[in-house]
C-alpha positions in Angstrom: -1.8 4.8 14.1 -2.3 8.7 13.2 -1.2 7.6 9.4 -4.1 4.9 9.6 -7.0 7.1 10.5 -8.7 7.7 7.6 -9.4 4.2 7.3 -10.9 4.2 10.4 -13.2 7.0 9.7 -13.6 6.7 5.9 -15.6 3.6 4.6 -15.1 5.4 1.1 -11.0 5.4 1.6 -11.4 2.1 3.1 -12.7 0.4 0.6 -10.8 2.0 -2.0 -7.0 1.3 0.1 -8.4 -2.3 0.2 -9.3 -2.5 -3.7 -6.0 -0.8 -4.4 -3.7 -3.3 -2.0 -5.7 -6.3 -3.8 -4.9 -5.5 -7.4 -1.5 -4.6 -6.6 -0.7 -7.4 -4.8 -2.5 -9.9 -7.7 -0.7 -7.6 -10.6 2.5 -7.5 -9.0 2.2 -11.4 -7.4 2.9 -10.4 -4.2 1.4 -11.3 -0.6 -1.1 -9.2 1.1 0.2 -9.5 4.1 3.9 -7.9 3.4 2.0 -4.7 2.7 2.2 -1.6 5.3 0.5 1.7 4.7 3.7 4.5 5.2 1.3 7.5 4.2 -2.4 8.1 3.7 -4.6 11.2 2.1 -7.8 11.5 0.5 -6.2 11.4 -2.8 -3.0 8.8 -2.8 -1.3 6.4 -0.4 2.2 4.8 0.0 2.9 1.4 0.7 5.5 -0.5 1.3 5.6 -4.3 0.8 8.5 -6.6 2.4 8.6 -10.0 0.7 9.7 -12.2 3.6 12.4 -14.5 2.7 15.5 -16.8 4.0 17.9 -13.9 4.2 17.7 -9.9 3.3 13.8 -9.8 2.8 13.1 -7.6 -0.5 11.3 -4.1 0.2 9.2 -2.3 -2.7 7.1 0.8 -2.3 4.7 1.9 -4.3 2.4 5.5 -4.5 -1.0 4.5 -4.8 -3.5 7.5 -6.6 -7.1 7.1 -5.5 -9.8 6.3 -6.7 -8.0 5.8 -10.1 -5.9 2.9 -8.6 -3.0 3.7 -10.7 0.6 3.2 -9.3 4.0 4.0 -9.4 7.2 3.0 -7.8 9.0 5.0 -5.0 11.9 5.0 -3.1 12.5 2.5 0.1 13.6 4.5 3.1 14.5 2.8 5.9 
């Protein structure tokens, strides 16, 4: 929950996580709901997105830069 906050009392970050999730999700053709939040700031987030399958589901993570909405790829701890 502490990592969630600033959505909670940001709209500005709020709306931005949200906008970010979406185009990642529709670039990368993935579901919106495999997506959890691992770290938030003002300026980036990390997600990580488990793609629910029969068998190992597949984990990604990504770093999220805000408000430019670019993205890179990170590493998937457990």
């Amino acid at each position: 929950m502490w990592t969630q906050r600033l959505l909670y009392l940001d709209s500005g970050i709020r709306h931005q996580v949200q906008e970010a999730l979406e185009v990642t999700a529709e670039e990368e053709g993935l579901l919106l709901s495999g997506f959890s939040i691992r770290s938030l700031t003002h300026a980036q987030f990390t997600v990580q997105h488990r793609a629910h399958a029969r068998g190992k589901d597949a984990l990604r993570c990504f770093d999220i830069q805000l408000p430019s909405l670019t993205r890179t790829t990170c590493s998937v701890s457990s």
